[in-house]
C-alpha positions as CSV (number, residue, x, y, z in Angstrom):
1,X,-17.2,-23.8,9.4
2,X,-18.1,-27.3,9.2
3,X,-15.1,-28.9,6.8
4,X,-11.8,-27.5,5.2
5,X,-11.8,-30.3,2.8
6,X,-13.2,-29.3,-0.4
7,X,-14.9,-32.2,-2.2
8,X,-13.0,-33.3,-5.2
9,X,-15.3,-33.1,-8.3
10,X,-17.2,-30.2,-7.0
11,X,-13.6,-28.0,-6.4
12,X,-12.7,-29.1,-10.1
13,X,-16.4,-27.7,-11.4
14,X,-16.0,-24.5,-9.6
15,X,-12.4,-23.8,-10.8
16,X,-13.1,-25.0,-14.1
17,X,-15.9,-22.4,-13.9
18,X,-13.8,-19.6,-12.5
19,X,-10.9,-19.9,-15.5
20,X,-13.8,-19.6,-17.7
21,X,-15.3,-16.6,-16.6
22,X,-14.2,-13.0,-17.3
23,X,-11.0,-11.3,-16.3
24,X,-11.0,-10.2,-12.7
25,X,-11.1,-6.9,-11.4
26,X,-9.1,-5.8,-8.3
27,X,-10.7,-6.2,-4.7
28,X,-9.1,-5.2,-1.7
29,X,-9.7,-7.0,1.5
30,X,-11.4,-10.3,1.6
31,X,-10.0,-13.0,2.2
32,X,-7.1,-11.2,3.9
33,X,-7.0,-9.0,6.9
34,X,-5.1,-6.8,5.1
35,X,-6.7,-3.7,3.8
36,X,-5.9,-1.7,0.3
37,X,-7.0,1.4,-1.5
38,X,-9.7,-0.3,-3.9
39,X,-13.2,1.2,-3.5
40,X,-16.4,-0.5,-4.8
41,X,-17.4,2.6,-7.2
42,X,-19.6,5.4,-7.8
43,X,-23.3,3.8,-6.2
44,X,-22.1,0.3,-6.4
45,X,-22.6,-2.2,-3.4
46,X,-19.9,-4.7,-2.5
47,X,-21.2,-7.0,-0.1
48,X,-19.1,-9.8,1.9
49,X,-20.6,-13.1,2.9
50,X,-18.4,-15.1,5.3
51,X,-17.6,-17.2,7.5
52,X,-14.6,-17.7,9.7
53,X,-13.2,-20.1,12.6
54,X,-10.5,-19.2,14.9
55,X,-8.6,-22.0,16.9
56,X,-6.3,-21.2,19.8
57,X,-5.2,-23.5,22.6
58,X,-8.8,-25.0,24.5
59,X,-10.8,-22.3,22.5
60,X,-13.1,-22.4,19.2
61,X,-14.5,-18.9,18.1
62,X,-16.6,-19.1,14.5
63,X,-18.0,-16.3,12.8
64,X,-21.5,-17.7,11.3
65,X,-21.8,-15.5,9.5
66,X,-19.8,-11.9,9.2
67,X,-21.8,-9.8,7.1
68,X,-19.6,-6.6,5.7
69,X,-21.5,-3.6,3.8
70,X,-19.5,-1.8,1.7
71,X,-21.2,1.3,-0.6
72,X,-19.4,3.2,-3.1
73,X,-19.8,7.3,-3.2
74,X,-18.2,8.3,-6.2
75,X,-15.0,6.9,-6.9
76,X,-12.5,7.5,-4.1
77,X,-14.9,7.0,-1.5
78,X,-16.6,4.0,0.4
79,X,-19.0,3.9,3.5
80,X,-18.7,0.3,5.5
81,X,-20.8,-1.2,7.9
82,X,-20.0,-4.8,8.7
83,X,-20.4,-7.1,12.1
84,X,-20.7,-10.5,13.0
85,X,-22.6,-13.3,14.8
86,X,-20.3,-15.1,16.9
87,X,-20.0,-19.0,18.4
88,X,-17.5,-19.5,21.0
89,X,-16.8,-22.7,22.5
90,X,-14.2,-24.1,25.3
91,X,-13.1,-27.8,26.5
92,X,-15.5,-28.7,29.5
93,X,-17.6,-26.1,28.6
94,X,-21.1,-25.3,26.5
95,X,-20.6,-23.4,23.7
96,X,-21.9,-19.6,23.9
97,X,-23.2,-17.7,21.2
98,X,-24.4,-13.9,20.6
99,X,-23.8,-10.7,18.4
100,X,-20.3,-9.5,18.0
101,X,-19.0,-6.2,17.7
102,X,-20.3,-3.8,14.4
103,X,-17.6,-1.8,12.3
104,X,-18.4,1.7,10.7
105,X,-16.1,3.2,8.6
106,X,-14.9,5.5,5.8
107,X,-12.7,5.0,3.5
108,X,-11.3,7.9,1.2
109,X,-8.4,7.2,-1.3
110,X,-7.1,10.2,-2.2
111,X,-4.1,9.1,-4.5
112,X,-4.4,7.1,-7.7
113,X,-7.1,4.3,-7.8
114,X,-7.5,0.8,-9.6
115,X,-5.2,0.1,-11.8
116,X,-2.6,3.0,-11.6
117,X,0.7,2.2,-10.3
118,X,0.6,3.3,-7.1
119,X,-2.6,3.9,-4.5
120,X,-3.0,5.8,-1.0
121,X,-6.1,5.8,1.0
122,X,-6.8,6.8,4.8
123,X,-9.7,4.3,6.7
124,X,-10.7,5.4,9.6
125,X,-13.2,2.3,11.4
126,X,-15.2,2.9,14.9
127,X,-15.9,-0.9,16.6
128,X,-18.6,-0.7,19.1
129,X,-20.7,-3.2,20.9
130,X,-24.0,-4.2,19.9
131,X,-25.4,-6.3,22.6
132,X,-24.3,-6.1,26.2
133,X,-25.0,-10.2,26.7
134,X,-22.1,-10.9,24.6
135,X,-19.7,-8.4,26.5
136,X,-21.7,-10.1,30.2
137,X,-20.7,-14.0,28.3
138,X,-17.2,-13.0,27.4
139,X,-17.7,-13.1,23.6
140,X,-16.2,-9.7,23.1
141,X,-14.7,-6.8,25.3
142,X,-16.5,-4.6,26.8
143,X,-15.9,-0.9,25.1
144,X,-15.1,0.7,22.0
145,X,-12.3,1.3,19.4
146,X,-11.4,4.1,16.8
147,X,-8.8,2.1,14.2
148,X,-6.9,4.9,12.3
149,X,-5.0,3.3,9.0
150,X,-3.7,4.1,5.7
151,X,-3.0,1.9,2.5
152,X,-0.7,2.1,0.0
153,X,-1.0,-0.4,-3.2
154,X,1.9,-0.5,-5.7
155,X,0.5,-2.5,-8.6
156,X,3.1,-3.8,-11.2
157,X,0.7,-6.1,-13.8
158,X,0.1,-8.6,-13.3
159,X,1.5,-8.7,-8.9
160,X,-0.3,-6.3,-6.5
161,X,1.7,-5.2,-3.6
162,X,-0.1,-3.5,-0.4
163,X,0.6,-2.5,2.6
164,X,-1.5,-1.4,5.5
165,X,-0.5,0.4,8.6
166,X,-2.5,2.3,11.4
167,X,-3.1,2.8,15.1
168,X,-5.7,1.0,17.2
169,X,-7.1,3.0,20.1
170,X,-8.7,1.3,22.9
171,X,-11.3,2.3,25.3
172,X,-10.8,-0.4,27.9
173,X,-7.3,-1.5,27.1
174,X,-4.2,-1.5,25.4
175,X,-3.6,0.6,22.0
176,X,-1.9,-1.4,19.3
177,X,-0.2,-0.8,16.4
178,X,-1.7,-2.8,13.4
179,X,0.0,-3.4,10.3
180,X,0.0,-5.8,6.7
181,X,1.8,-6.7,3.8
182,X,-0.1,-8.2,1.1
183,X,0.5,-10.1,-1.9
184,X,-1.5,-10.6,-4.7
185,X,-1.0,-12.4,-8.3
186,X,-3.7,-13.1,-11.1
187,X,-3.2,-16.1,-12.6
188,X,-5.5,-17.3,-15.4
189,X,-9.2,-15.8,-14.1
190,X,-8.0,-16.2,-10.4
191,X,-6.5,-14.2,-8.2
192,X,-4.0,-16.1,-5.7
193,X,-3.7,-13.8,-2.1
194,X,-1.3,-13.8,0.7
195,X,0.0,-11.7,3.8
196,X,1.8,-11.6,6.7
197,X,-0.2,-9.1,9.6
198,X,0.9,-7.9,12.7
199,X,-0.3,-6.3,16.2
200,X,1.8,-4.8,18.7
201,X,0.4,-3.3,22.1
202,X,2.7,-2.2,25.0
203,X,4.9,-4.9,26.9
204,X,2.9,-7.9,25.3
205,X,4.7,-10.3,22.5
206,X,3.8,-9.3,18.6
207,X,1.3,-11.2,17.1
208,X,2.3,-12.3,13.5
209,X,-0.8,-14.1,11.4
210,X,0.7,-15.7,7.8
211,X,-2.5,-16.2,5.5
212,X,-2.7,-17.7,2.4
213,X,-5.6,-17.8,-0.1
214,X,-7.9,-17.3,-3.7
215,X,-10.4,-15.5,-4.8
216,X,-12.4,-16.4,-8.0
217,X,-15.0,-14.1,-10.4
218,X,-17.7,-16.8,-11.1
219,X,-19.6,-13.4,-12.8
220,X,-19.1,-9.7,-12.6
221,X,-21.4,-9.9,-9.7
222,X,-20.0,-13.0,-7.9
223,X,-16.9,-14.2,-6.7
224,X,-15.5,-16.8,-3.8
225,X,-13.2,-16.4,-1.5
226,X,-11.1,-18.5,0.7
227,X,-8.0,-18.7,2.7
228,X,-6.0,-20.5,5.4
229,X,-3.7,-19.1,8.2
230,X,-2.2,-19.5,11.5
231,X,-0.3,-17.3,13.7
232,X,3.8,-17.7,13.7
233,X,4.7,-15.6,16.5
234,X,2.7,-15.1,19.9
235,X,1.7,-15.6,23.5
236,X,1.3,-19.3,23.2
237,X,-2.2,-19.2,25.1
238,X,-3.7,-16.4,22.4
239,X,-1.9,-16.9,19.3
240,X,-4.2,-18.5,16.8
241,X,-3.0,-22.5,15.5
242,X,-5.9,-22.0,12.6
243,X,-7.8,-19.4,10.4
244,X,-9.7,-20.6,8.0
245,X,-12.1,-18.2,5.8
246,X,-14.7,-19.3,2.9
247,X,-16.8,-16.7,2.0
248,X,-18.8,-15.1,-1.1
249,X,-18.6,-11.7,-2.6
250,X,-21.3,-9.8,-4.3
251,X,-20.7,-6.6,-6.2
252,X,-23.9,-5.3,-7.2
253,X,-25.3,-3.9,-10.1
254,X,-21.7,-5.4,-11.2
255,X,-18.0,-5.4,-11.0
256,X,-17.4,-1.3,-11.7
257,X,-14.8,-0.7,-14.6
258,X,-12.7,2.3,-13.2
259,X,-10.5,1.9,-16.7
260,X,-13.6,3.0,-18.6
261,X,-14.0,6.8,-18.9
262,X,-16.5,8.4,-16.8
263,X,-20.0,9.0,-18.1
264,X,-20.7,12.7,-19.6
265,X,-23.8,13.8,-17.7
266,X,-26.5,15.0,-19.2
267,X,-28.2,18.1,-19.6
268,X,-32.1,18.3,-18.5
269,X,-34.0,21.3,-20.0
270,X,-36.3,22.5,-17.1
271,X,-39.9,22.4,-18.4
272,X,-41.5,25.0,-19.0
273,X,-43.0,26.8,-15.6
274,X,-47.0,26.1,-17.0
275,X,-45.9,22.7,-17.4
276,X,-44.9,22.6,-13.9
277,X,-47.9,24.2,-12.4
278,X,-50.1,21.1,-14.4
């Protein structure tokens, strides 16, 4: 992340641009840590694009960048593969870089979807290492992780209330409990986003992250992202001062309409068996 500070006449342009555009849909993660039921739609792609800096107390960790895969299968569920390439740097020290940990998961809402009043989804995600010199250079933990949530989104036009809550397991370490309450409000073409997230493990202080943020269609297949945090509650020597996210969002062929009705499909005549002998 080189600078926070958005350039004047540019950051008019863009939002300017952004209250021009058409009405957002709902998305569900991005630029929060908090997760929700939302799912991309039947064989659409939504792809994230970002990039992230974390400062604690004598320690820098960027994410340049964090690419996150996201593929609709019909329309309740979603297949995710995301990881990150990492940059870590320390007072009196060179700064160390390598791959970080990849995510895989599934996410299946079984209750309601986008744009019904309430939402319910189960996600389980499996974090695993993909290169053993940044476990050796103390870029991530050595191991692996099986994350078991669910999501619940009440939506009450035009607020969108979520909350996420789930168990981490830990190979080499302390389970946690993870949890989120997110915020979200459309105002104009832009959705304004907030949450306050938690984790919990055994006998250690609760970590509580307050984020704040925006997200902006540009086009049904683009939108920007950011958002600004810091942690309010901690072990003084982990909890993080700063989070700041910028990212893009693709959603490719386009944003899917889950308010329009589903397609009738249509019948094929099988040709005629000398046809399929030519």
């Amino acid at each position: 992340m080189v600078s926070v500070r958005p350039f004047r006449a540019p950051a008019f342009a863009v939002l300017t641009f952004v209250l021009a555009s058409p009405p957002l849909l709902a998305q569900g993660g991005p630029p929060l840590i908090t997760d929700d039921p939302d799912t991309p739609g039947p064989r659409h792609w939504e792809i994230n694009l970002s990039f992230f800096r974390e400062r604690t107390r004598g320690h820098r960790l960027s994410e340049r960048p964090r690419i996150d895969l996201n593929y609709g299968v019909g329309r309740r569920i979603q297949l995710k593969l995301e990881g990150p390439w990492l940059v870590q740097s320390a007072e009196g020290m060179e700064p160390m870089s390598g791959l970080g940990n990849a995510v895989a998961g599934v996410k299946w809402r079984f209750l309601g979807e986008e744009g019904r009043r309430i939402s319910w989804s189960a996600y389980p995600q499996y974090e695993f290492n993909m290169d053993h010199a940044s476990v050796s250079k103390g870029l991530v933990e050595d191991g692996h992780a099986l994350f078991l949530p669910t999501e619940v989104t009440l939506d009450i036009d035009p607020i969108e209330l979520s909350v996420e809550i789930g168990r981490n397991l830990v190979s080499n370490g302390a389970d946690t409990w993870i949890y989120g309450l997110a915020f979200e409000a459309s105002v104009g073409r832009l959705d304004l986003v907030a949450e306050v997230h938690g984790e919990n493990a055994a006998g250690l202080a609760t970590e509580l992250i307050v984020n704040g943020g925006a997200r902006g269609r540009i086009t049904r297949q683009v939108a920007l992202m950011m958002a600004l945090g810091r942690a309010v509650h901690g072990r003084p020597e982990d909890k993080p001062s700063l989070l700041v996210y910028a990212g893009v969002q693709l959603t490719l062929p386009d944003a899917f309409d889950f308010a329009a009705p589903p397609a009738p499909r249509r019948y094929r005549r099988p040709a005629p068996v000398m046809a399929r002998r030519n």
